[in-house]
N, C-alpha and C positions, 0 to 999 in steps of 0.2 A: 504494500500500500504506500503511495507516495504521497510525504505531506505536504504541509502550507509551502513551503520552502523552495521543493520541487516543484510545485503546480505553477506557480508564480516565475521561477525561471523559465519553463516552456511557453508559459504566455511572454512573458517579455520579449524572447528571444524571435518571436513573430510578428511585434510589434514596430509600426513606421516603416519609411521607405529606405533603402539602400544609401548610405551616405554617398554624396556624387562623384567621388572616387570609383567607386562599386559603380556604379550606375552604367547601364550601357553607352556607349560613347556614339551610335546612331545617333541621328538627329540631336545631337546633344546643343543645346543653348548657347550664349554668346552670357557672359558672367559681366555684369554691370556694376556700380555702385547706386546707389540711391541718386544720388547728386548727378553721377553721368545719365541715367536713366530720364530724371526730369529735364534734363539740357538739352536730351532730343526731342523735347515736346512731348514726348510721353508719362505715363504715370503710376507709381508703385502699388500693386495691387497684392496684400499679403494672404497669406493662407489660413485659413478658416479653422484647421487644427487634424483636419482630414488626409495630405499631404493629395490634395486634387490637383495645385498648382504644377506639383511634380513631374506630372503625368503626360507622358508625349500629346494626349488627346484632347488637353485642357484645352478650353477657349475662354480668352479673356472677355470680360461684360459687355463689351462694344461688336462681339463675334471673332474677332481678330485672333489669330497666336498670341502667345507671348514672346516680347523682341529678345528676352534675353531672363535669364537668374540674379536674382539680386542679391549683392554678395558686399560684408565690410570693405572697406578701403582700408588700404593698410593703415596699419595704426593708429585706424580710426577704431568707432565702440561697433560693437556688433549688430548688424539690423533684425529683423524679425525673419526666422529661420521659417523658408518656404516661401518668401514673398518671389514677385516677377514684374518685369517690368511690360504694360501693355500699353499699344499707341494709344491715341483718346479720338 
């Protein structure tokens, strides 16, 4: 019989999406910063908590792809893990 301990490791271990290292490198995103993302006219759209944004199939709210992943700037603070950048 496996306990709390064990149960809890197996659920974890199938929780979220692949870190984008893992992630397959198909169609893989263009990796932005917040700042670069709004300077193309576009606009940071974060993740709901489901990692949907992630997903080759997402479409941002205007119908569009997303132009790219939104990622800290160096030794900048960190942005909200799973956001994207979409046009407007």
């Amino acid at each position: 019989m496996m306990g709390v301990l064990g149960i809890t490791s197996l659920e974890l271990m199938g929780c979220g999406s692949p870190p984008a290292a893992e992630r397959p490198s198909g169609g893989a995103r263009e990796q932005l910063s917040a700042e670069q993302c709004e300077t193309r006219g576009a606009h940071v759209v974060g993740d709901i908590g489901d990692g949907a944004t992630q997903r080759q199939d997402y479409v941002c709210p205007g119908g569009s792809a997303p132009i790219a992943n939104i990622v800290a700037p160096a030794g900048g603070p960190i942005g909200v893990e799973g956001s994207v950048c979409c046009p407007k």
